[in-house]
N, C-alpha and C positions, 0 to 999 in steps of 0.2 A: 504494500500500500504506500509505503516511505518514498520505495521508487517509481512508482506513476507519477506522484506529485513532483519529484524533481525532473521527470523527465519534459513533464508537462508546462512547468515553471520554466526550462530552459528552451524547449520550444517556442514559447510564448516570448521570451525575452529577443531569443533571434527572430521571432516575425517582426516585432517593433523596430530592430534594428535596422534590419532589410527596408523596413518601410521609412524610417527617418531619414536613412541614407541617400534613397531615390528620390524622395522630395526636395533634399538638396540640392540636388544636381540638374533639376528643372527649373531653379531659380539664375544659377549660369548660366544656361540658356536665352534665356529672355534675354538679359543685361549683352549679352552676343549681339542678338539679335538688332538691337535696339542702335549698339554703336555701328553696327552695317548699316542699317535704315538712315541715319545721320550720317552717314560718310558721304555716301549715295546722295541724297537730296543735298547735300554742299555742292558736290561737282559741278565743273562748270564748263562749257565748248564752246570754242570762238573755230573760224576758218583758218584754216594752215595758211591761207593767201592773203587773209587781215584785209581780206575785200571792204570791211568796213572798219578799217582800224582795231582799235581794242575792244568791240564790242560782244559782249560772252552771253549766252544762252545756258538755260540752265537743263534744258534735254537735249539728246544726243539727234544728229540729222543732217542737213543738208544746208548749203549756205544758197541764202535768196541771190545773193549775186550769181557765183561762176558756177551751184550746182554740186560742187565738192564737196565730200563727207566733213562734217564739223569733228575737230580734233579735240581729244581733253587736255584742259590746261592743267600743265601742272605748277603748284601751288610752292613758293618758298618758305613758309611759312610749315611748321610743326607744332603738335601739341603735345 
């Protein structure tokens, strides 16, 4: 009878575990997620030809002047 309960007791102890562990690890997740989302909507593209000068778009595409793919700028600036 002694050993049902410990065995019972230590099963139970490892299912909590298992479950507090995986919950954790859904919360790094998100916080991932979130600095991709943010990276992303920073970006910015102007035309490789600067058909209109320094003027930056914030989706990727086409420039109205010469028709060439809009390139991403990259940024000197770090966080």
């Amino acid at each position: 009878m002694k050993m049902k309960k410990q065995i019972i007791t230590i099963t139970l102890l490892l299912t909590l575990t298992i479950f507090m562990t995986s919950c954790g690890g859904k919360n790094a997740d998100n916080k991932t997620d979130k600095t991709t989302t943010e990276q992303t909507e920073n970006q910015k593209y102007q035309c490789p030809m600067k058909c209109e000068g320094e003027k930056t778009y914030d989706k990727q595409g086409k420039c109205p002047v010469c028709n060439m793919d809009l390139e991403q700028v990259k940024s000197n600036t770090s966080k």
